[in-house]
N, C-alpha and C positions, 0 to 999 in steps of 0.2 A: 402544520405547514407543508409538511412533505407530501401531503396529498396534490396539492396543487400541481404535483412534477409527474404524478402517474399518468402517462396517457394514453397507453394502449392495452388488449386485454393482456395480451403476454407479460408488462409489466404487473398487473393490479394478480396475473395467476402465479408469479414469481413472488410479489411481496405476500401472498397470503401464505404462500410453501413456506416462505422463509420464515415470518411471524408464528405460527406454528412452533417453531421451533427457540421462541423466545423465553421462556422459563427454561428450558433446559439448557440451553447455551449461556445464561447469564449464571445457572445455578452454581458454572464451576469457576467463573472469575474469580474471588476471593482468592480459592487453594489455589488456581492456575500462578495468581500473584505470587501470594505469600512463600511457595512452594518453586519460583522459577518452573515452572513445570508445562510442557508444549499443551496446548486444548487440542488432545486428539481424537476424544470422544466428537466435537464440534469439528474437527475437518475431515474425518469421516463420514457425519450424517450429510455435510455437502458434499460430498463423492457420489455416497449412495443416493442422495436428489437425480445428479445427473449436472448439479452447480457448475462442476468443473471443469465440463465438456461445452457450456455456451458460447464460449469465443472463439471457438472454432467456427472456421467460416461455412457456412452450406455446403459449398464445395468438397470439403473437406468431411462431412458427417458433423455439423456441431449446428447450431442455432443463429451462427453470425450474430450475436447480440450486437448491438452500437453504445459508441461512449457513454451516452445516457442514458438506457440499461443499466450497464454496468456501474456508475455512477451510485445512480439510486440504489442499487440492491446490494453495494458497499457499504454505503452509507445505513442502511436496515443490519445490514451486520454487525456494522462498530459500533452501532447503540447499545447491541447485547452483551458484546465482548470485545473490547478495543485488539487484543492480540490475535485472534480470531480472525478478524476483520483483515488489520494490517497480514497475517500470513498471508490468507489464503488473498488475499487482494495481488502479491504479486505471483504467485502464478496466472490470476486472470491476466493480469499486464502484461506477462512474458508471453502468453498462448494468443491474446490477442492480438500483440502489433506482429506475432512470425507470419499469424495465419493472416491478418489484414496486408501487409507489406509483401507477404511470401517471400520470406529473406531467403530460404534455404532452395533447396535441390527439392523438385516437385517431389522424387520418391519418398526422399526422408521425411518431409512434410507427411504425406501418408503412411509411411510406417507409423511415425509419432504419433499421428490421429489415431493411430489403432490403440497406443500406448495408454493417451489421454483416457481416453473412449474405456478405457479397461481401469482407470484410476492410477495414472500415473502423475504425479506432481513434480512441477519444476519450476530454478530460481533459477537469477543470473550470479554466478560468484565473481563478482569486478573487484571489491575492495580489496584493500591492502594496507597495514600500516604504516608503509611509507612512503605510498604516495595519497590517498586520502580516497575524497571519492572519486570517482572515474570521469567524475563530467569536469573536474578542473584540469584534465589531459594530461595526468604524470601516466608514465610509461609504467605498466607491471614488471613487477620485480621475478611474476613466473614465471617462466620460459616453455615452451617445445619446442623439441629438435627431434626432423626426421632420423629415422634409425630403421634400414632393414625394412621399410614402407609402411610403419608405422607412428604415430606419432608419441614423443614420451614428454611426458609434461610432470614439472616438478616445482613445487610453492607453497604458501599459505593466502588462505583469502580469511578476511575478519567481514562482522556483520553479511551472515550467510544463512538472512530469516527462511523458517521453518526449516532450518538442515534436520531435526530427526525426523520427518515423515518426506524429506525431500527423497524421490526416485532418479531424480535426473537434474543435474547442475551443468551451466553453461557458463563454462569456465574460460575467463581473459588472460593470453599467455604470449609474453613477445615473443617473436622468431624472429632470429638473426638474419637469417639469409634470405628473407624476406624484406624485412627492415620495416617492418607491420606487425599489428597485433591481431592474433587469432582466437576464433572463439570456437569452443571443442566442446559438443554435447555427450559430459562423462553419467555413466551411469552408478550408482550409487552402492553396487557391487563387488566395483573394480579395484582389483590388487592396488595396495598402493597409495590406497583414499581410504582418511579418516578422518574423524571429528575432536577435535579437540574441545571440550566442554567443560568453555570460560566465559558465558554469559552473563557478568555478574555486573547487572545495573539495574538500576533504581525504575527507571522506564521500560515499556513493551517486554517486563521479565519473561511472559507466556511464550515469547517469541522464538525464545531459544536459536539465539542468532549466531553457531556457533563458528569458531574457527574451523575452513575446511584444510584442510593437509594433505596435501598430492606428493605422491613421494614415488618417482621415475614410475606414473601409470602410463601406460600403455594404453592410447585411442587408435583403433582405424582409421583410416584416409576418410570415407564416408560419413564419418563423426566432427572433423574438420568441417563446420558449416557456414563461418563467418570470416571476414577478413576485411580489415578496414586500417587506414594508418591516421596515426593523428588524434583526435576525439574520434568516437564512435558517431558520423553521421552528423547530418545536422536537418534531415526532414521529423518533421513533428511527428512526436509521440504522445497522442492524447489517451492513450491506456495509462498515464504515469498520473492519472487524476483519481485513480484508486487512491491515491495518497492523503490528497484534501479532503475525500471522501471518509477515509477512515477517521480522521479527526473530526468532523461534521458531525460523524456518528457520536464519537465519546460528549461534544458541544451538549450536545441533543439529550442524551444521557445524564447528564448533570444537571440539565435546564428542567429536565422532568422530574427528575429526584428531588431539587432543591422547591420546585414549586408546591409538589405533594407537601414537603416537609411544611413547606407555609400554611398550608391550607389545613393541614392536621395539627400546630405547635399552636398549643395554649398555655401560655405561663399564666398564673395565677396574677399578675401583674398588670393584667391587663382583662375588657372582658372579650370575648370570642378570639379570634388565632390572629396571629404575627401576618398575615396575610392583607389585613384591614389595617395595616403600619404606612405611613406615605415613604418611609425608605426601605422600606422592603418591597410596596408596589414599583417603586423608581428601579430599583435592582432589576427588577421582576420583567421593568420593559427596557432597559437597557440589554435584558438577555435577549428576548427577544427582536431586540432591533437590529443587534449583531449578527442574531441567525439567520434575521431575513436579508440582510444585506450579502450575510457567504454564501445562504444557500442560492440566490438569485444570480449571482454570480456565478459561480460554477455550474451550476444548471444550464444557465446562458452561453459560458465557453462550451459544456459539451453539445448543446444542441449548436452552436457555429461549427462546429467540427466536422459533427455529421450532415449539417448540409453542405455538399460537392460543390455547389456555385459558393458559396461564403468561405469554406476553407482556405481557400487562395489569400484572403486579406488579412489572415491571424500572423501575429507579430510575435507578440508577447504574453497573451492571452495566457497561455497554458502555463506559465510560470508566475503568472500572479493571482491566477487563479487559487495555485497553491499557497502564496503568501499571503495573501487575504486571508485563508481558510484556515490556517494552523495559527497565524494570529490572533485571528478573533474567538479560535475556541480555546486558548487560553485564557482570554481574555472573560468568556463566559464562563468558563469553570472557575474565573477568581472568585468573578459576581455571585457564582451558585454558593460555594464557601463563605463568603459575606454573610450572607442569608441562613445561612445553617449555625453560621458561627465556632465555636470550640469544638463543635460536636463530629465538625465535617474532618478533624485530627484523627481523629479514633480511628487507629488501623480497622476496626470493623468496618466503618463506614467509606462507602464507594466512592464518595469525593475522594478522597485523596488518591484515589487512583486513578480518577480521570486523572488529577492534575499533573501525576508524574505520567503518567501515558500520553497527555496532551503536550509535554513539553517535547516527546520524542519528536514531535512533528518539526519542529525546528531546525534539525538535524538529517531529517528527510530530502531527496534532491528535487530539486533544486533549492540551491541555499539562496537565505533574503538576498545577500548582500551581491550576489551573480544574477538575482533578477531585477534587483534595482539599478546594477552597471546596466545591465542589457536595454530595459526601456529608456535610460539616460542616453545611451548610444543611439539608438534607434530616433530616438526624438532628435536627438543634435544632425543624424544624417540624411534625416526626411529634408531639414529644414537647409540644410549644403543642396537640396537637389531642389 
């Protein structure tokens, strides 16, 4: 079905680069799980592709990829390796909307492209344990405060995917005397900063999404890149569709696994495979009706993205883009376990990691119940006007 979404050659020379690389990046899932342990064999060999460097815009030395690019060639990742996929997805998201939007100072922008360009990876560290995620607007509890013309910033951030091979974190810190929140590009050297590593969950274990610890470091003025009060922004950010993407991936992943399984399970019970069963074929297109309903979907929102005249009318698009997507590939990895049965338990067996890898998605932002107020709102204020 994903063929139908390739449509240029740069995408079909991209998915061949990546496929390539599919025995060897699926080989370490299991121990990446069982083991909480980062895939850093797998975000590596995308470094040394040149993966890392595409969302950077022309301008800048990168490939300018578009949301639907990046989309697809997300989604070819999370099929191999859900944690994999989701890491390295948000630094495409983070390099994408700086260099698409040009948030920063043109210099820093091209210093960082030289960064990129040399194999530097970077997240954003917004969360915090108490205030939640960043998109429901509680204030960071971190702080900077100038000192001597520099900036000292001091906090914990939680859910800080890919911190061990992260080079660079873009760190959310209220200022007082601002009476705004600032965001501070730290680099992953810096006195001060460390990792606390307590990633102990059931879900996206590979992720290694550690507590980061800033403890009075010290940023230059020129490190200082963002400033905003309130929530962060409110123009669209359709790079945050890595996210549907990565779960698309694991959907897919499950849906292939579980159908091999049919096509080769022959109980004595029966003659030829569990495949010629009418509720296993029922399963069978229930998965795939689900797939084709997410992927078509999100396909759809990123190509309205990228086109400049259509952009204008996107509402809510981008957020239920994601709720569709993470719903329904739960929803297919139950189906795919149906169909396997007892057997999809067996910590060996890679169902049951979709299934707790797919549930992370839920958790991902934008949460249901903030996309379901928003189109609720949206609808009630079209029809006031």
């Amino acid at each position: 079905m994903k063929q139908l979404f390739i449509k240029t050659e740069r995408q079909r020379e991209w998915i061949d680069k990546l496929e390539k690389h599919q025995a060897s990046f699926s080989s370490y899932s299991q121990e990446i799980d069982e083991k909480s342990r980062f895939p850093v064999e797998n975000i590596q060999a995308l470094i040394h592709m040149g993966y890392t460097t595409l969302p950077l815009s022309k301008e800048f030395g990168g490939e300018g990829i578009s949301i639907s690019d990046m989309v697809l060639f997300q989604e070819t990742i999370s099929s191999f390796d859900g944690a994999t996929g989701l890491s390295i997805g948000w630094h495409q998201s983070v390099v994408g909307e700086l260099y698409e939007k040009k948030l920063w100072d043109k210099r820093v922008l091209e210093r960082f492209a030289q960064q990129v360009k040399s194999g530097a990876l970077v997240n954003r560290a917004a969360s915090e344990a108490q205030t939640g995620s960043p998109t429901r607007g509680g204030r960071p509890g971190t702080t900077a405060e100038k000192k001597a013309g520099k900036w000292i910033i001091s906090g914990r951030k939680i859910f800080t995917t890919m911190s061990p091979a992260l080079t660079h974190f873009l760190v959310t810190a209220w200022i007082a005397e601002k009476g705004g929140i600032g965001v501070f590009l730290i680099e992953k050297d810096s006195n001060g900063l460390s990792l606390e590593e307590n990633w102990h969950v059931i879900s996206m274990r590979g992720t290694e999404s550690h507590d980061l610890v800033l403890n009075q470091v010290e940023v230059a003025e020129e490190n200082f890149v963002e400033f905003f009060q309130g929530t962060k922004g409110k123009s669209l950010n359709a790079w945050l569709l890595h996210i549907p993407a990565c779960y698309l991936g694991i959907a897919q992943a499950a849906r292939d696994y579980s159908v091999q399984f049919a096509a080769d399970y022959s109980p004595n019970s029966i003659t030829g495979t569990i495949s010629q069963l009418p509720n296993v074929q029922s399963l069978i297109g229930k998965m795939d009706l689900e797939l084709m309903k997410a992927r078509h979907f999100l396909y759809s929102v990123a190509e309205l993205y990228d086109d400049h005249s259509r952009r204008p009318y996107i509402t809510n698009e981008l957020g239920a883009a994601k709720h569709i997507v993470t719903n329904s590939s739960l929803k297919i990895v139950d189906q795919a376990m149906r169909i396997v049965g007892a057997k999809s338990l067996q910590l060996s067996n890679p169902l049951q990691r979709y299934y707790r890898d797919a549930r992370a998605g839920l958790h991902n932002p934008p949460m249901d119940d903030m996309t379901i107020a928003k189109i609720a709102q949206t609808a009630i204020s079209e029809m006031k006007k």
